[in-house]
N, C-alpha and C positions, 0 to 999 in steps of 0.2 A: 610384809614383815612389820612386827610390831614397833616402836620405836621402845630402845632403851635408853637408860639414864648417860650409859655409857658411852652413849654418840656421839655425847657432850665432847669427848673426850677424840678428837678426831683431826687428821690431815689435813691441810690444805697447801696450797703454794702457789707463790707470787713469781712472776717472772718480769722482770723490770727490761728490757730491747733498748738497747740503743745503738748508735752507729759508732759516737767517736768517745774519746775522753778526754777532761783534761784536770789540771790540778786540783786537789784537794782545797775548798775554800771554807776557813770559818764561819761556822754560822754563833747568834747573839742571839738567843733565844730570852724570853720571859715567862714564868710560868712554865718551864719546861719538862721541871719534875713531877707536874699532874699526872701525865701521861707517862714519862717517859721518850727515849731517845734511841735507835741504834746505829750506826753506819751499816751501809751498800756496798763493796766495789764489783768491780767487772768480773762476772765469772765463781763470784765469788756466793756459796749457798748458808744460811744458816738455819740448823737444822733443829727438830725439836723444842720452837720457839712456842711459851705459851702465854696466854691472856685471860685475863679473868673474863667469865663468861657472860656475867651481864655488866653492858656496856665497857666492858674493855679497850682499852685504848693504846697504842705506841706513835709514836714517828717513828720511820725510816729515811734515814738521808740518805738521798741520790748522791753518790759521787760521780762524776765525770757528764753533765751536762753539757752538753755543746750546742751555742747558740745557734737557733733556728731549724734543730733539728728534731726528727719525731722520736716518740718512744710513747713503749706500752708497757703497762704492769697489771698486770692479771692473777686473778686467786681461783684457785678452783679445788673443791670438795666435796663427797660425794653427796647426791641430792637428796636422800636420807636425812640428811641430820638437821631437828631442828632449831635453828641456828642462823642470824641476819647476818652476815658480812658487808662491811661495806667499804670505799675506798674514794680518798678524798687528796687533792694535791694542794698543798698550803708552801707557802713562801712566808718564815717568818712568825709564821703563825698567824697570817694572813691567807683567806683562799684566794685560789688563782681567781681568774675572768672565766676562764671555760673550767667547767667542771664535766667531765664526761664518762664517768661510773656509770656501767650499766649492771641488769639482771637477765642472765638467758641462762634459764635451767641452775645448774649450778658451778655457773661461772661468772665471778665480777672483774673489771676491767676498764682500766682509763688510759686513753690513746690520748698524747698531749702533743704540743710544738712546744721547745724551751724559749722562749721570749724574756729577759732579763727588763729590757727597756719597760714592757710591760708592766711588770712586776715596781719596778721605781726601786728597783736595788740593781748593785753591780755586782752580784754574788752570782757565781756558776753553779749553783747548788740549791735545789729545793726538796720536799719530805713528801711523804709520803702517809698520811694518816689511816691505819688500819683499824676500824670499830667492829664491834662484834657485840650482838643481843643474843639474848634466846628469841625461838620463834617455832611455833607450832606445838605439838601437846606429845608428850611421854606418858609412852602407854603401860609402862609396866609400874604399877603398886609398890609402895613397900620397901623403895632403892633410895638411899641418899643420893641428893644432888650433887653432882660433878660442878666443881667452884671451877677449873680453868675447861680452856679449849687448847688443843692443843696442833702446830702448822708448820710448814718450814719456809721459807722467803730467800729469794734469789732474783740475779737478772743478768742477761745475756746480751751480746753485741747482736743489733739489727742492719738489714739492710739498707740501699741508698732511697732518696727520695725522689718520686717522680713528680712532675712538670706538666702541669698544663697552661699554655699559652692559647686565653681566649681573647678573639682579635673582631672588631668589628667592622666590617664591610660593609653596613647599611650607610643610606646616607643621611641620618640621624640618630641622634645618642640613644643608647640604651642602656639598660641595669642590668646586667647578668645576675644572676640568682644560684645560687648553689645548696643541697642540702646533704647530709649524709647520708647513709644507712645506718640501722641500730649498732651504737656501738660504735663506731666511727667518730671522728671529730668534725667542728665546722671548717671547713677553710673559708679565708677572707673576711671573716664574720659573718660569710654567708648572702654576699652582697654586695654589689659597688658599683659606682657609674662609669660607660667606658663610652667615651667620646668618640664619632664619628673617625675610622682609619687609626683606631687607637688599638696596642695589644696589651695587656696585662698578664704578667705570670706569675701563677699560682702553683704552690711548693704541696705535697701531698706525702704520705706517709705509706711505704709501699704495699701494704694491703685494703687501701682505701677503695669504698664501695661508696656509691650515691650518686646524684643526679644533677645535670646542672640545664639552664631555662634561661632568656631573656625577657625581661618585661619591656614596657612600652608606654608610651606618653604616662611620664611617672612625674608627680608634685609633691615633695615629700612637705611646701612650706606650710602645709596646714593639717590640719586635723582629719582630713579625710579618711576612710576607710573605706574602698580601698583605695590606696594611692595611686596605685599603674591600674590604666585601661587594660589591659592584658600581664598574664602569670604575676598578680601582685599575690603578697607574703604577710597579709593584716594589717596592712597599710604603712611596713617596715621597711627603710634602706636599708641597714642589716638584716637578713632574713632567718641570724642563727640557728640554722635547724629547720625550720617551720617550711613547710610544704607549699608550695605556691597556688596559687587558685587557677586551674584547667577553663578552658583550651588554651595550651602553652605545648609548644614543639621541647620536647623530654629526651635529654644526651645521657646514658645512661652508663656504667662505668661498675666493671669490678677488674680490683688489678692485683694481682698475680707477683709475691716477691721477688720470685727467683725468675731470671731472666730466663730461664729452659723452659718455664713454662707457660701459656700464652695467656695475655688477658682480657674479656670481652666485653663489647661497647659496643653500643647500636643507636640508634634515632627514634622516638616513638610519637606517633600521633592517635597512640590507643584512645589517648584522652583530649585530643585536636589537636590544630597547629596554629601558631600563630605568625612567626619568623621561620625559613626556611634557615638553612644550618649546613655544615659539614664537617668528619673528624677523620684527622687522618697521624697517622703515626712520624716518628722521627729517629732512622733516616727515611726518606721519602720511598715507599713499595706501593704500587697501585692495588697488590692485595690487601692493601688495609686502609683502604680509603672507601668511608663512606661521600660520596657525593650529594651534593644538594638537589634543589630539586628542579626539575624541567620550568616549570608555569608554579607561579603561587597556588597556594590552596585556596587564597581570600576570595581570586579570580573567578573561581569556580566552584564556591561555596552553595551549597542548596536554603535557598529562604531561612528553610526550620531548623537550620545548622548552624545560621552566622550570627555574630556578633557584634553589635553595632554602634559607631560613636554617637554623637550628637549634632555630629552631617552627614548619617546615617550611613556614611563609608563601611566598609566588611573592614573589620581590624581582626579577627580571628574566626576560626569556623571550631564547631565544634565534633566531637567522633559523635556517631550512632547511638554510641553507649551510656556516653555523657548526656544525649538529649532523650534520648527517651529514657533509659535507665531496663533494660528491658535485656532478658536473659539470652535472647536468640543475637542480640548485638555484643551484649560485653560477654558471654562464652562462660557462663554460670548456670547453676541448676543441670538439669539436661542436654544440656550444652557444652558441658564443662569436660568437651575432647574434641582432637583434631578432627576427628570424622562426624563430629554432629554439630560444628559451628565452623559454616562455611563463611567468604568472604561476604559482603551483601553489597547493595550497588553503591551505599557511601562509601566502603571503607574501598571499592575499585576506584571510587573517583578518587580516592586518595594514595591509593597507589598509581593510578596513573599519574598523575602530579610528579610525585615524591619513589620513584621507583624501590628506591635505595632504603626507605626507613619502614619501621612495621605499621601497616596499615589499620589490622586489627589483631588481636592477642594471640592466634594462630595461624598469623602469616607464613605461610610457606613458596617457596625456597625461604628458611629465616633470614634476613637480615642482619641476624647477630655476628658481628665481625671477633673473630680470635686472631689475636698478633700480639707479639712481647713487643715492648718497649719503655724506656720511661721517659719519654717525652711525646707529647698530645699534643693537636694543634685543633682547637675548636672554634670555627668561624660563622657568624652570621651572617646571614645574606652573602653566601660566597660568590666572586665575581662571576662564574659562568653564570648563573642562576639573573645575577644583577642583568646580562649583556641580553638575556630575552625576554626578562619581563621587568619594567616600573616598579619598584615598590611602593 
């Protein structure tokens, strides 16, 4: 279909989640009337809102933020029109610290935590900046150009937040690592050191997706690149986002708002291991426990696999996939189904190890664990695992 002028002139809508509310607080704006201003509340839609079409600008002010907790505000319009949206969260007319707008098809959306301390104000209340360009080519001749775009904007009550408590059982410090999924926010900044018998809990927003990893002998005092012998993140204690460098043992995580329906997490050594791990839900069901592993994998690492410090100890092994790179290992090209990429004899050695996590990309019985909860408990080096083998 061809594009017309008129596309210019089209729907979209915001939906701003939250859980709680509270008082209406004044904001002090400068420079306010550039853009424009309008109030949020709960529940509450505004309909046939429009913007001038190139570079257009509003705030929206959130009403009822409640310290520490998530929320989302999302736009969507049909994928037709062309037309940039974008969506920016400012305090003040200052941008926050995370900015987390994304683009999938024709949805944008920023999943936040409200942090006031953060921000270096006491105000319960921050905005919302909606811009809008043109973008792409109209195809029909001959039509004057549409000056506005035109949307409607709203936001609804979200669910509670789920919990994970990651706890370390090794018997030396580690950095736990975290990243999102597209679209997602960081938690923790996406990194932190967690002392020997130490647990930390981490707050998540209930449809949160991504991955979480420990690193290992980490120096953040210098310059290095990369800092952890093992899952370092470009040589960052904060790993905001950023993907950690494989063979690192991979906790894997999508969660499910509504408690009726379940949500799944599993272990993966697709891309090696390096710390063995275990997660399990809360209240305590042993059908939702992934367990740790029998024997390390370092133990019984193959030459062409391992990883090695600078007293040539095995600090991580790596999968099949990761070391040769090769289509009959990682389950690509002509491979790329359960029946033509069978296990091979690393990815058995690493299920005998590690029974419980996926060994290689088409593990079967899966491993993938489904159970509601919101609360996780994710442990390194769990004690059984400690009672048979040294780490």
């Amino acid at each position: 279909m061809a594009y017309v002028r008129w596309c210019w002139l089209t729907f979209l809508q915001i939906f701003i989640i939250i859980s709680f509310s509270l008082p209406d607080a004044d904001l002090s704006f400068t420079h306010i009337q550039e853009v424009g201003i309008k109030v949020l509340n709960v529940a509450q839609e505004l309909q046939r809102e429009t913007l001038p079409l190139k570079m257009g600008q509003r705030f929206y002010k959130l009403n009822g933020l409640k310290e520490s907790s998530w929320y989302e505000v999302k736009i969507s319009y049909p994928a037709s029109i062309p037309a940039s949206f974008s969506l920016d969260l400012k305090k003040n007319l200052a941008e926050l610290q995370m900015r987390t707008s994304r683009r999938l098809l024709n949805t944008e959306k920023i999943i936040f935590k409200f942090d006031s301390k953060k921000l270096n104000s006491g105000e319960n209340t921050a905005l919302v900046l909606v811009t809008v360009e043109p973008a792409g080519i109209v195809a029909k001749p001959n039509v004057q150009e549409q000056e506005l775009v035109l949307f409607n904007i709203s936001y609804l009550v979200k669910g509670q937040n789920v919990s994970f408590y990651i706890r370390n059982d090794c018997p030396f410090e580690i950095w736990p690592a975290i990243a999102p999924n597209v679209g997602h926010p960081v938690l923790a900044n996406g990194g932190f050191l967690l002392s020997s018998g130490k647990t930390k809990r981490i707050q998540a927003p209930p449809q949160w997706n991504g991955r979480f990893w420990a690193r290992t002998d980490c120096d953040f005092s210098s310059n290095l690149n990369p800092s952890c012998q093992t899952g370092d993140c470009q040589g960052l204690l904060f790993c905001n986002g950023t993907i950690g460098l494989p063979p690192a043992t991979l906790v894997e995580v999508s969660i499910q708002e509504e408690t009726s329906k379940p949500s799944f997490y599993d272990v993966s050594l697709v891309d090696g291991y390096n710390l063995p791990v275990s997660v399990s839900a809360r209240p305590t069901n042993p059908n939702c426990l992934i367990q740790g592993c029998k024997r390390s994998v370092n133990d019984v690492c193959p030459e062409e696999l391992q990883i090695l410090d600078q007293k040539r100890d095995v600090i991580a092994c790596k999968s099949a996939c990761l070391a040769f790179n090769q289509d009959i290992f990682c389950c690509r090209g002509s491979y790329q189904s359960p029946e033509k990429c069978k296990p091979s004899m690393y990815s058995k050695l690493f299920k005998d190890a590690c029974p419980s996590y996926f060994s290689y990309a088409y593990d079967t019985p899966t491993p993938l664990m489904s159970c509601s909860s919101k609360v996780y408990v994710i442990t390194f080096c769990p004690s059984k695992w400690r009672n048979l083998e040294s780490v």
